[in-house]
N, C-alpha and C positions, 0 to 999 in steps of 0.2 A: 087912236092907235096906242097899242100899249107901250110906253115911256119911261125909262130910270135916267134923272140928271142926279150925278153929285156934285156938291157943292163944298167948300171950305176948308181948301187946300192952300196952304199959303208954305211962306219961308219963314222957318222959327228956329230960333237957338237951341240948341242940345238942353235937356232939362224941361224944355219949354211944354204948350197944351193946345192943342189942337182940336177940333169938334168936327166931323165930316158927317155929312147928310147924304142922304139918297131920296127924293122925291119920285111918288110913284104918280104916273098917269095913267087914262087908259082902264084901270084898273081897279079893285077894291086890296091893298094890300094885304092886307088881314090875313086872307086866305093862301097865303104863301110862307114858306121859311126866304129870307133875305141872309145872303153872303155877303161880308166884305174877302177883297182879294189884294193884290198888290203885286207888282211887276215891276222893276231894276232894269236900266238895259243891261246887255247880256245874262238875264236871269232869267228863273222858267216864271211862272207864276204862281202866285202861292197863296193859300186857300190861310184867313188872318182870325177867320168870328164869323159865328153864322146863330141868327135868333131864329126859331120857331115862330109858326105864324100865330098860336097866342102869347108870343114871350113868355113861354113859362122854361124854355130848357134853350140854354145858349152857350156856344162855341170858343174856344179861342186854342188860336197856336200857341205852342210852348215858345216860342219867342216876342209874341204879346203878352202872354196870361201877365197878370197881376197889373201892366200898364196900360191895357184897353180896354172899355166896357162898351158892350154893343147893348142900343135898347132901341125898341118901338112905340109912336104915337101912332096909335092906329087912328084916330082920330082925324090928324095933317095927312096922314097917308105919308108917313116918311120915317125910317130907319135911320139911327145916327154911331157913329162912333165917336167917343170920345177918345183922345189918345194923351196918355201922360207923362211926361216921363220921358220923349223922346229922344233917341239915338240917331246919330249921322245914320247909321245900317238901316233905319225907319224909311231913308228918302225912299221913294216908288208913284210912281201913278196909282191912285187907289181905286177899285172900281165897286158897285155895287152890282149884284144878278140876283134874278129872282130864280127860286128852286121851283119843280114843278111838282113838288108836295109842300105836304105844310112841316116837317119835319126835315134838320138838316140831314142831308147825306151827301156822300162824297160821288161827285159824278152829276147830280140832279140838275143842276144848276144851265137855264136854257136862253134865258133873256139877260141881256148888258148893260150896262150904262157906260159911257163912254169913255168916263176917267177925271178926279183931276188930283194935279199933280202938289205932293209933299215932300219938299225940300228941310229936310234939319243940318244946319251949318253954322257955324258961328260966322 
Protein backbone atom coordinates (compact mmCIF):
# COMPACT_ATOMS: atom_id res chain seq x y z
CA UNK A 1 0.00 0.00 0.00
CA UNK A 2 1.34 3.20 -0.85
CA UNK A 3 2.90 4.96 2.25
CA UNK A 4 4.54 8.58 3.32
CA UNK A 5 5.94 8.50 7.08
CA UNK A 6 7.89 11.76 8.13
CA UNK A 7 10.35 11.59 10.37
CA UNK A 8 12.59 14.36 12.46
CA UNK A 9 10.72 16.68 13.95
CA UNK A 10 11.86 17.63 17.25
CA UNK A 11 12.01 20.95 19.68
CA UNK A 12 14.89 23.25 18.74
CA UNK A 13 16.05 26.70 19.68
CA UNK A 14 15.47 29.76 17.49
CA UNK A 15 18.71 29.80 15.05
CA UNK A 16 18.79 26.11 15.39
CA UNK A 17 18.69 23.06 12.23
CA UNK A 18 16.56 20.64 11.80
CA UNK A 19 16.45 17.64 8.80
CA UNK A 20 12.79 16.24 8.15
CA UNK A 21 12.38 13.04 5.99
CA UNK A 22 9.60 11.61 4.06
CA UNK A 23 10.02 7.86 3.35
CA UNK A 24 8.07 6.51 0.64
CA UNK A 25 6.54 2.95 0.53
CA UNK A 26 4.45 1.17 -1.75
CA UNK A 27 6.04 2.93 -4.37
CA UNK A 28 8.92 3.83 -6.70
CA UNK A 29 9.37 7.64 -5.61
CA UNK A 30 11.27 8.68 -8.44
CA UNK A 31 8.39 9.02 -10.61
CA UNK A 32 6.57 11.74 -8.67
CA UNK A 33 7.25 15.47 -7.65
CA UNK A 34 7.24 15.51 -3.45
CA UNK A 35 5.72 18.60 -1.51
CA UNK A 36 6.60 19.60 1.92
CA UNK A 37 3.48 21.68 3.60
CA UNK A 38 3.01 22.77 7.16
CA UNK A 39 -0.02 23.75 9.17
CA UNK A 40 -0.24 25.98 12.75
CA UNK A 41 -3.30 25.61 14.70
CA UNK A 42 -5.72 28.10 13.53
CA UNK A 43 -3.76 28.49 10.24
CA UNK A 44 -4.73 27.25 6.58
CA UNK A 45 -1.99 25.15 5.36
CA UNK A 46 0.76 26.19 3.49
CA UNK A 47 2.40 24.86 0.39
CA UNK A 48 6.79 25.28 1.91
CA UNK A 49 9.18 23.32 -1.09
CA UNK A 50 8.30 21.06 -3.55
CA UNK A 51 11.11 18.91 -5.72
CA UNK A 52 10.42 17.39 -9.16
CA UNK A 53 10.60 13.89 -9.58
CA UNK A 54 14.35 14.02 -11.06
CA UNK A 55 15.31 16.88 -8.63
CA UNK A 56 16.32 18.97 -11.35
CA UNK A 57 13.64 22.06 -10.67
CA UNK A 58 12.59 22.71 -6.92
CA UNK A 59 10.29 24.93 -5.01
CA UNK A 60 10.35 27.05 -1.95
CA UNK A 61 7.96 29.78 -0.19
CA UNK A 62 9.10 33.11 0.18
CA UNK A 63 9.00 32.73 3.77
CA UNK A 64 11.56 29.67 3.61
CA UNK A 65 13.64 30.56 0.55
CA UNK A 66 17.09 31.07 1.42
CA UNK A 67 16.60 28.93 5.00
CA UNK A 68 15.33 25.48 3.52
CA UNK A 69 16.64 23.06 1.02
CA UNK A 70 14.52 20.36 -0.12
CA UNK A 71 16.47 17.42 -2.04
CA UNK A 72 15.89 13.61 -3.00
CA UNK A 73 17.65 10.08 -2.62
CA UNK A 74 15.96 8.30 -4.99
CA UNK A 75 17.88 5.67 -4.07
CA UNK A 76 16.35 5.27 -0.02
CA UNK A 77 13.09 6.27 -1.72
CA UNK A 78 13.06 9.28 0.62
CA UNK A 79 12.71 13.31 0.31
CA UNK A 80 14.26 15.33 3.08
CA UNK A 81 14.08 18.95 4.13
CA UNK A 82 16.63 20.58 5.73
CA UNK A 83 15.73 23.58 7.71
CA UNK A 84 18.17 26.43 8.99
CA UNK A 85 17.87 29.16 10.39
CA UNK A 86 14.69 28.54 12.33
CA UNK A 87 12.01 30.80 13.65
CA UNK A 88 9.35 30.54 16.60
CA UNK A 89 6.80 31.42 13.09
CA UNK A 90 8.58 27.87 11.65
CA UNK A 91 6.59 25.82 14.59
CA UNK A 92 3.76 23.52 12.47
CA UNK A 93 3.09 19.97 11.82
CA UNK A 94 5.16 19.23 8.67
CA UNK A 95 3.70 17.01 6.16
CA UNK A 96 5.02 15.36 3.10
CA UNK A 97 2.44 14.48 -0.29
CA UNK A 98 3.07 12.96 -3.18
CA UNK A 99 1.92 15.04 -6.63
CA UNK A 100 0.41 13.10 -9.32
CA UNK A 101 2.94 14.32 -11.86
CA UNK A 102 6.42 14.44 -11.87
CA UNK A 103 6.40 18.25 -11.91
CA UNK A 104 5.35 20.62 -9.06
CA UNK A 105 2.10 22.23 -9.47
CA UNK A 106 -0.22 23.88 -7.19
CA UNK A 107 -3.25 21.76 -6.55
CA UNK A 108 -1.51 18.12 -7.77
CA UNK A 109 -0.83 17.01 -4.66
CA UNK A 110 -3.18 13.47 -3.69
CA UNK A 111 -1.34 11.14 -1.21
CA UNK A 112 -0.28 12.43 2.76
CA UNK A 113 1.77 11.47 5.16
CA UNK A 114 0.71 12.06 8.42
CA UNK A 115 2.79 14.69 9.94
CA UNK A 116 5.33 15.32 12.59
CA UNK A 117 5.51 18.10 14.49
CA UNK A 118 8.32 21.21 14.75
CA UNK A 119 8.50 23.16 17.59
CA UNK A 120 11.25 26.28 17.58
CA UNK A 121 11.22 27.83 21.21
CA UNK A 122 13.81 28.66 23.47
Amino acid sequence: QLQLVESGGDLVQPGGSLRLSCAASGFTLDNYAIGWFRQAPGKEREDISCISAGGGVTKYADSVKGRFIISRDNAKNTVYLQMNSLKPEDTAVYSCARSRLRFCVVNSFTSWGQGTQVTVSS
